[in-house]
C-alpha positions as CSV (number, residue, x, y, z in Angstrom):
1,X,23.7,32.5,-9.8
2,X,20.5,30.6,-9.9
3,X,21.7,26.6,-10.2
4,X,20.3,25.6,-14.0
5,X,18.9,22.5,-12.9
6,X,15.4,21.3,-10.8
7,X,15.2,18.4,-8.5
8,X,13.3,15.4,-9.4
9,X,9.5,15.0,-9.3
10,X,9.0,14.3,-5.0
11,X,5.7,13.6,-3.7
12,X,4.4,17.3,-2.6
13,X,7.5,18.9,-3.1
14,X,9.3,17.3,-0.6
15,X,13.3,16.6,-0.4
16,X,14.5,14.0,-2.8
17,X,17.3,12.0,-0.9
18,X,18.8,8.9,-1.4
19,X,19.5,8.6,2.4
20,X,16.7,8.9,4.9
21,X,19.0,9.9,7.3
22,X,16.9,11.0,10.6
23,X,13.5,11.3,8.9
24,X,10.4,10.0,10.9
25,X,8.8,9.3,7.3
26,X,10.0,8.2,3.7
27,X,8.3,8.2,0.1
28,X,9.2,5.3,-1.9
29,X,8.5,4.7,-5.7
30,X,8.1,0.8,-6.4
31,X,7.3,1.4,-10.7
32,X,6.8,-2.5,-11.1
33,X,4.5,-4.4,-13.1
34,X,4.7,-8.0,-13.8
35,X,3.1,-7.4,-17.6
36,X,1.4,-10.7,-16.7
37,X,-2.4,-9.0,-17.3
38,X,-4.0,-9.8,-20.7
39,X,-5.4,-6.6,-21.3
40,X,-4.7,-3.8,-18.6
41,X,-1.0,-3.0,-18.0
42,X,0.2,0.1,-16.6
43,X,0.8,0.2,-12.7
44,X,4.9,0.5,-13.4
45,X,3.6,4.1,-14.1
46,X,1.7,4.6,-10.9
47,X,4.5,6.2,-8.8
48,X,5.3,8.7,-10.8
49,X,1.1,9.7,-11.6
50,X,0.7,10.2,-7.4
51,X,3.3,12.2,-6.9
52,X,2.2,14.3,-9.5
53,X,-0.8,14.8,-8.4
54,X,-0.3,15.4,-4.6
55,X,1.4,18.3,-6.1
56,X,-2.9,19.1,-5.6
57,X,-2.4,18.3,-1.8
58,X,-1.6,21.4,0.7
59,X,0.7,20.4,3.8
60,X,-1.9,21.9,6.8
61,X,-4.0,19.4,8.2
62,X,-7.5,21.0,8.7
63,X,-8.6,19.0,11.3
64,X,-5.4,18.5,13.5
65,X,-3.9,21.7,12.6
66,X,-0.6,20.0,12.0
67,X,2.0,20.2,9.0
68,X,2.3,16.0,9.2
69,X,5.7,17.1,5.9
70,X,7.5,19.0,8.7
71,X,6.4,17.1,11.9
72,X,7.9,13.7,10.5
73,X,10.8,15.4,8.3
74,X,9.7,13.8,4.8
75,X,11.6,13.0,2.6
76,X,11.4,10.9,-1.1
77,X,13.5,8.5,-1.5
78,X,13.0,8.6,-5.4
79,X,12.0,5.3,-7.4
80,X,13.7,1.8,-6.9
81,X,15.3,0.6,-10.3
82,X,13.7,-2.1,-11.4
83,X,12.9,-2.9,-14.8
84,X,8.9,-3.9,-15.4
85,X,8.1,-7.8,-16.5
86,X,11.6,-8.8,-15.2
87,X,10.3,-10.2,-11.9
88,X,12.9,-12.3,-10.5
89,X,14.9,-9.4,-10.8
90,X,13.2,-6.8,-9.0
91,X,11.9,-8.5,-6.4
92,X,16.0,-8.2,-4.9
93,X,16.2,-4.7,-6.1
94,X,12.7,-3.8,-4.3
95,X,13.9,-5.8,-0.8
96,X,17.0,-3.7,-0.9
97,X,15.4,-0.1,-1.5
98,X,13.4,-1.2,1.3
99,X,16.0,-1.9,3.5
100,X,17.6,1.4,3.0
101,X,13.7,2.9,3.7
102,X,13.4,1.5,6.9
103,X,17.2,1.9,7.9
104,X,16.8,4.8,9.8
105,X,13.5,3.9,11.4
106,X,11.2,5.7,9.2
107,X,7.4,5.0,8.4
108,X,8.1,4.1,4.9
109,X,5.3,4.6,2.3
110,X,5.5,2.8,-0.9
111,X,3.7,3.9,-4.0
112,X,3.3,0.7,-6.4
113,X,3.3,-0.7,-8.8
114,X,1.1,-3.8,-8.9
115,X,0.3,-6.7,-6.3
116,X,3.6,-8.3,-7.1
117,X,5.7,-5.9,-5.2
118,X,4.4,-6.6,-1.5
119,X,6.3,-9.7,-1.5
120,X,10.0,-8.2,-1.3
121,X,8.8,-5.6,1.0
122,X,7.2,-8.4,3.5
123,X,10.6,-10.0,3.1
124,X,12.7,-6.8,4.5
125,X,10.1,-6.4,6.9
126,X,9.8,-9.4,8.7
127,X,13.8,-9.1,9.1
128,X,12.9,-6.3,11.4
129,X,10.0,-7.0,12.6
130,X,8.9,-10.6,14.2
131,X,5.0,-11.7,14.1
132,X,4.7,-8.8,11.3
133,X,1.1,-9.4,10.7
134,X,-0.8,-7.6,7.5
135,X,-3.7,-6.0,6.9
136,X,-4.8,-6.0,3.5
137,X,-7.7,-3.7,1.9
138,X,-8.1,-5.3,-1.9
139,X,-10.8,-6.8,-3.5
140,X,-9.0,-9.8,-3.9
141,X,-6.9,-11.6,-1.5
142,X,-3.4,-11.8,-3.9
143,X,-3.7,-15.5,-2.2
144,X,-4.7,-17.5,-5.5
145,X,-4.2,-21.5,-5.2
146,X,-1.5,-21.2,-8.0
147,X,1.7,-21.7,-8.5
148,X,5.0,-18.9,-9.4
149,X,5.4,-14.9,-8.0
150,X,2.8,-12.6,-10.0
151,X,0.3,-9.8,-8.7
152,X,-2.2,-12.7,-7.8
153,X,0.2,-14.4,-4.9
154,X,2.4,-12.6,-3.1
155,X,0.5,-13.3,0.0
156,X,0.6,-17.7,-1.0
157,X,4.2,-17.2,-1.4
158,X,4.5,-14.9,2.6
159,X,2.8,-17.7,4.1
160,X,4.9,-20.4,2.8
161,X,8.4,-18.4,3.2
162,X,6.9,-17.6,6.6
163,X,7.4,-13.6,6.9
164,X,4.0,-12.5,8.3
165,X,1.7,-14.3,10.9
166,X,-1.2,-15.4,8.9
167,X,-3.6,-15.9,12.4
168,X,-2.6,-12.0,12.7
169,X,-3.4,-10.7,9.3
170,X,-6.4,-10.5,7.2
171,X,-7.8,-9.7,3.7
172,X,-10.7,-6.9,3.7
173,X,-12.7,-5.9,1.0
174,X,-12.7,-8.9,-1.0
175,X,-15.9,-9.2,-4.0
176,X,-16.9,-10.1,-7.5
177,X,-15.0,-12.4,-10.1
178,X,-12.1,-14.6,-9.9
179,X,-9.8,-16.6,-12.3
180,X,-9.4,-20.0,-10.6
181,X,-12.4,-21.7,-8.1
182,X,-11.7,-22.1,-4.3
183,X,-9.7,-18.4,-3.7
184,X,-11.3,-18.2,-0.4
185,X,-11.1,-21.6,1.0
186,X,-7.6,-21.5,0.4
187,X,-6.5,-18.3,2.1
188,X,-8.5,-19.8,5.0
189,X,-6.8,-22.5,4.9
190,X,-3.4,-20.8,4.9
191,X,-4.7,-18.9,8.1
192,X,-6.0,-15.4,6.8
193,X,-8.8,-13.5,8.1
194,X,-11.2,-12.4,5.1
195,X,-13.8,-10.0,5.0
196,X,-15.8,-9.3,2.1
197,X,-16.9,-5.8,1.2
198,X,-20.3,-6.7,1.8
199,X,-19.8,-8.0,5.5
200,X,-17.7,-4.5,5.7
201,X,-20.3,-2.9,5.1
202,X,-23.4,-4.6,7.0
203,X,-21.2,-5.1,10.2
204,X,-20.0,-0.9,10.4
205,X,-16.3,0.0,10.0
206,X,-15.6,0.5,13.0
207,X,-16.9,-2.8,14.4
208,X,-15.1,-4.6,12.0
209,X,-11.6,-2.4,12.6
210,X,-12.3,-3.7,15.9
211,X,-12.1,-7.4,15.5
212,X,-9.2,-6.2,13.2
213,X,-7.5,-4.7,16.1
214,X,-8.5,-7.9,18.4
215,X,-7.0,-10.2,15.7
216,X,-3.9,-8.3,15.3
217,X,-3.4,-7.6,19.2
218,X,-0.4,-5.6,19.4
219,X,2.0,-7.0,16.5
220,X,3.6,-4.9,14.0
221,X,1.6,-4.5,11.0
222,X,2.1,-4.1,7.3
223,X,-0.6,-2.0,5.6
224,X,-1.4,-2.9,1.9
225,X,-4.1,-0.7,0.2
226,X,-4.6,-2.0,-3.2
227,X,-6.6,1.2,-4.8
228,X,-9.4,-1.1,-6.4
229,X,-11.0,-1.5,-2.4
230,X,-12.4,1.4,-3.8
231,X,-15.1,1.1,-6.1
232,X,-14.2,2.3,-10.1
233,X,-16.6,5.0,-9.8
234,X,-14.0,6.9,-7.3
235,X,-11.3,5.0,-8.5
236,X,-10.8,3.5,-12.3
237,X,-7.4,4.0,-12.6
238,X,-6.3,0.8,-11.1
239,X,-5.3,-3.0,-12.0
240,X,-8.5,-4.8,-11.7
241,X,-11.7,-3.0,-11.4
242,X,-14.2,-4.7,-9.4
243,X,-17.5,-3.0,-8.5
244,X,-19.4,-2.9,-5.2
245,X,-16.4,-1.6,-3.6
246,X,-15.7,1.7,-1.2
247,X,-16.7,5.2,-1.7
248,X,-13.5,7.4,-0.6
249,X,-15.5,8.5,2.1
250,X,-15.6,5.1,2.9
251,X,-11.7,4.2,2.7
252,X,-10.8,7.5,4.7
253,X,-12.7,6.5,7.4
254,X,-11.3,2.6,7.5
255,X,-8.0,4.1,7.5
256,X,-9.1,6.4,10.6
257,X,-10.4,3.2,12.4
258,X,-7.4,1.5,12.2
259,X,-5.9,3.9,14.9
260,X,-3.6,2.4,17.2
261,X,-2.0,-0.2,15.3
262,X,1.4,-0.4,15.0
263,X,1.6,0.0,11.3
264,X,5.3,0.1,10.7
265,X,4.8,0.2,6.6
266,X,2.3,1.1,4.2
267,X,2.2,0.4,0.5
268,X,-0.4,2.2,-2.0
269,X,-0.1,0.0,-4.9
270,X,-2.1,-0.6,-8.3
271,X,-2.5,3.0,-9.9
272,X,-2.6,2.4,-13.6
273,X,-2.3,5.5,-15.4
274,X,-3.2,4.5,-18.7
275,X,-6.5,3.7,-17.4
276,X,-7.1,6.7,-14.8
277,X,-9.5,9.4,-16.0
278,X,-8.4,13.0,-15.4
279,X,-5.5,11.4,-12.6
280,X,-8.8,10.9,-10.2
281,X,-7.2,7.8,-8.9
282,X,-3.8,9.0,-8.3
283,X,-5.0,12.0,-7.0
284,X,-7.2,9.8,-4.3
285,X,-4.3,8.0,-3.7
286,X,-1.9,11.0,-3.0
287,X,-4.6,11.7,-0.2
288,X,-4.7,8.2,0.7
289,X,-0.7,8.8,1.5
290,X,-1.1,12.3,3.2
291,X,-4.1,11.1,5.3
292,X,-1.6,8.3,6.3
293,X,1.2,11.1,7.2
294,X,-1.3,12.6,9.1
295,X,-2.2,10.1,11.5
296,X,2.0,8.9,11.7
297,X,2.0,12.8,12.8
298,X,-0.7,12.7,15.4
299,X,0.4,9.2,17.1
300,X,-2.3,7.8,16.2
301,X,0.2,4.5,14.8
302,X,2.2,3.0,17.5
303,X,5.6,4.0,15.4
């Protein structure tokens, strides 16, 4: 007999596990908010809106000819429970999923949520890893010169609980408004690297990957990609909208420069449903994550 019940949603049909167990690569769902936006809430839904639409996604690789599902053994660890606008609360429930993502050595890719949730991942990271270092692809740094935890600071409050290496890491992508005065000076000051869009741009990716790479120099890495680097005409669907920013063309082929890092986490945060026409900027996403597995598959990270 057929069993009567169907597994729950995994990114691209993948197992759904609550142990990673010997996998090589793990899905993780971070549904988190802080509610904290005046007008545009809707990232706790984010998780649930890529994997649906990497259900779009085929496993073959074109160009490498590999299945990256198969060659890592991937496997979706489901969604952490957290309740949204509670954030003192999730950020323990989010540092423990984490540690049961990376427990088994496993690239783990998280699918956000808002800002917020990068710091309890940094925090089970730099457990693990020492000099963890981030690169970080937003159009704002999530540094603000302000006080408490929200979308807007995770990256103040790293520096001063001292998880990442702030000479190692850098902000890229960085343009348009801001709600307080000084945003840059300060992550300066706390040691970041920034590079706006427009220096991205003028200098060439891959020059600029390869300061990254010179700046980094061999530490472990934690790779943030908030999905409004890329401009709102590719991607409207996300937190805060700022324009200028990257085509998808554009973002695939910064992720492809960043080859040979040792990127030992990834996080694909800010899809807001409620805002995303047609799922375009899930669906980008979901390829954001594959094109991830893909190079984890190759070697092209230094897992």
């Amino acid at each position: 007999m057929t069993h009567p019940f169907r597994a729950p949603l995994s990114f691209m049909g993948v197992p759904h596990v609550t142990d990673p167990g010997a996998a090589r690569g793990v899905i993780l769902g971070l549904p988190f908010d802080c509610g904290a936006h005046p007008t545009r809430v809707g990232a706790r839904l984010g998780p649930f809106s890529i994997r649906e639409q990497s259900l779009l996604l085929r496993p073959w690789d074109g160009d490498s000819g590999i299945n990256p599902l198969e060659q890592l053994g991937l496997v979706d660890l489901g969604d952490a429970s957290v309740t949204p606008g509670d954030v003192d609360g999730a950020m323990g429930i989010i540092e423990a999923a984490m540690d049961i993502a990376l427990s088994g050595g496993a690239l783990p890719i998280a699918l956000g949520g808002d800002g917020a949730i990068a710091l309890p991942q940094m925090r089970a990271l730099a457990r693990r890893y020492p000099e963890l270092c981030v690169v970080h692809l937003d159009a704002h740094t999530d540094a603000y010169p302000i006080d408490g935890l929200n979308n807007a600071t995770p990256f103040a409050r790293a520096f001063e609980e001292g998880l990442i290496d702030p000479r190692g890491s850098i902000h890229i992508g960085t343009r348009r408004s801001h709600m307080v005065p000084g945003v840059y000076d300060y992550g300066r000051q706390l040691g970041y690297g920034i590079i706006g869009m427009d220096q991205l741009i003028k200098d060439g990716i891959d020059a600029t990957m390869g300061q990254v790479r010179d700046r980094i120099d061999g530490r472990p890495v934690y790779l943030c990609f908030d999905m409004d680097f890329f401009d709102p005409a590719v991607a409207p669907g996300v937190c805060t909208p700022a324009w200028g920013g990257a085509s998808a063309r554009e973002g695939f082929a910064v992720l492809q420069a960043l080859a040979g890092l040792n990127v030992v986490s990834v996080d694909i945060n800010t899809i807001s449903p409620p805002h995303d026409v047609g799922g375009m900027s899930a669906f980008l996403a979901a390829t954001l994550a594959f094109e991830t597995l893909v190079m984890a598959a190759c070697g092209k990270f230094a897992l």
